[in-house]
N, C-alpha and C positions, 0 to 999 in steps of 0.2 A: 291915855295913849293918843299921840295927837299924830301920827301916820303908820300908816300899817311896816312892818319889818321887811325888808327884803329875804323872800326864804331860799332864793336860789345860793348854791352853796361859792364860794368862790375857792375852786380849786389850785391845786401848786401847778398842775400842768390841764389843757381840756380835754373835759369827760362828755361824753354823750348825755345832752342837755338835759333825758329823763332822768337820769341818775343823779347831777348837778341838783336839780328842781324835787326831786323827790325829799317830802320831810313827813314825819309822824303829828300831826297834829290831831289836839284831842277836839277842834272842832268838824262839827260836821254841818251839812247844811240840813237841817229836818224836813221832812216829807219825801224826800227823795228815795225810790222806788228800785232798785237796779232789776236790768230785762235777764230772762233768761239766757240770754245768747253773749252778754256780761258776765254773767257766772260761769257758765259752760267756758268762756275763751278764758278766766282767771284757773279755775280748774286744768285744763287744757295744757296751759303756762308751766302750771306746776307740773305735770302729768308727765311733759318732756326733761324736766329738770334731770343731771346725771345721776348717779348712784351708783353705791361700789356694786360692781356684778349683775347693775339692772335691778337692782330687787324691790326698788321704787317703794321703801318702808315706810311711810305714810298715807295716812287717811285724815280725810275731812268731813268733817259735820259742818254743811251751810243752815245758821237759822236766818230768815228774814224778819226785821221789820214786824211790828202786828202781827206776830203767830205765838203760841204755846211754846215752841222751840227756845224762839225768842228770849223772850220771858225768862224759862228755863237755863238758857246759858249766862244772861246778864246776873240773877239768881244767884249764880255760881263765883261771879264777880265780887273781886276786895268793895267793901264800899266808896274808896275815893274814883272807883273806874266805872262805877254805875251809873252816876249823873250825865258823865260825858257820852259815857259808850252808849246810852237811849236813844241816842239822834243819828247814830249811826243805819247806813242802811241794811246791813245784813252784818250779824256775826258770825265768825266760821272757827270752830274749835279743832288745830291742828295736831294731830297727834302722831308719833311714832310707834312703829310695830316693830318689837328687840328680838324677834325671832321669825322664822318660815319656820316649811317641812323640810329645810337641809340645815338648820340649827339657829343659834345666835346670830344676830346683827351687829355686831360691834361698831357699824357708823352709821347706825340708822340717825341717830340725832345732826349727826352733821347734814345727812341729803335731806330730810326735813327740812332742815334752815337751806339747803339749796333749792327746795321746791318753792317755800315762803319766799325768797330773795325771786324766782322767774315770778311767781303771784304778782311780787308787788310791781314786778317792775311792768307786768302787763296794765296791771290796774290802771297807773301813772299813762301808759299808752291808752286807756279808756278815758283819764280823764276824770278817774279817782285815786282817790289816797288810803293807807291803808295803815293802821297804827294796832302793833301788836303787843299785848300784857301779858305779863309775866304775875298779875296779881290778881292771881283767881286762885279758888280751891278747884286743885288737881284732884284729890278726891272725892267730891262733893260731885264734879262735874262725871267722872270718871260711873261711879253711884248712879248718877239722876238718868244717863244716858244707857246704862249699862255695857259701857267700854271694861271689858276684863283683859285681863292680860292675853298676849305678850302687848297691849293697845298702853298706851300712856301719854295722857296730853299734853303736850311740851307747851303751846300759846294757845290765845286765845285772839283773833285780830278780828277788828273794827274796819268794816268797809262803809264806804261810802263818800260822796262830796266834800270834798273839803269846804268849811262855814268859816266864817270870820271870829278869830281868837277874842275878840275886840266883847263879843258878849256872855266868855266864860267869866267866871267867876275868879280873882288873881291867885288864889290857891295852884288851878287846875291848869289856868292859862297860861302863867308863870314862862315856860319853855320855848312857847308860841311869840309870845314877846320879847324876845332875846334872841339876839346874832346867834346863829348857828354857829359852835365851833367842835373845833376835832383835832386829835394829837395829830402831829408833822408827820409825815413821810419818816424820815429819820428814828422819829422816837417808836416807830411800829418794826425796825429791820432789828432783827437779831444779828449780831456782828459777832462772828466767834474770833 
């Protein structure tokens, strides 16, 4: 690779530059530490995200860095997301809750992915990046932590610094090096 990609996105009309500049990279920078008042404001983020009725169906497991927790959730990890996901500064395993005491949630997954979507876009305000898998065992993790139902982890995301792609390995990095791109405006409108 003889210069680094441009990861800002080039949109059809302009977006608000954190969401432009926001991308999922699997590097991180290692050793980086994040404070508690970084966590607390990415939680926070989420906390306010909408939900049908308020019922704010999610919960988080934050593991750091150098803990048992740790350990534990990468553990839980596909092996192709373990090598990259160790450099990250904290793991946070996101899960939705499909029921209260007034019955079923029937959108608990989707205000999830709207608490994930204010998370990340605080992180990006902090000055991190946040890259979420979908390739972990759901119940391995669900077991190790003793999340029982109505709890079910939907992701698993990677905080921390974004690192230079430039030192993964071309398997992993593959994505990092390559133009972002994304279907058209057009090809996403349903047209009856």
């Amino acid at each position: 690779m003889n210069a680094p990609i441009d990861r800002h996105a080039t949109t059809a009309v302009p977006i608000h530059p954190l969401l432009a500049s926001r991308h999922s990279t699997r590097a991180f920078t290692p050793g980086v530490d994040l404070g508690d008042d970084q966590i607390a404001a990415l939680l926070e983020a989420a906390r306010w995200a909408p939900s049908a009725g308020n019922t704010q169906p999610w919960r988080f497991l934050v593991a750091r860095r150098d803990t048992g927790e740790f350990k534990r959730v990468l553990d839980c990890l596909d092996p192709g997301n373990r090598d990259w996901a160790s450099h990250a500064s904290a793991l946070l395993v996101a899960a939705r809750t499909d029921a209260n005491a007034k019955g079923p949630l029937p959108h608990a997954a989707y205000d999830l992915g709207q608490a994930m979507a204010h998370l990340t876009f605080q992180a990006a305000a902090e000055g991190l990046t946040v890259r979420q898998m979908g390739g972990f065992d759901a119940a391995a993790l669900a077991a190790e932590f003793g999340l029982e139902a109505p709890l079910v982890p939907m992701t698993v995301a990677a905080i921390g610094v974004a690192g230079d792609p430039a030192g993964l390995p071309e398997p992993v990095a593959g994505p990092d090096r390559r133009a972002r791109v994304r279907l058209g405006i057009d090809d996403l409108l349903i047209r009856p």
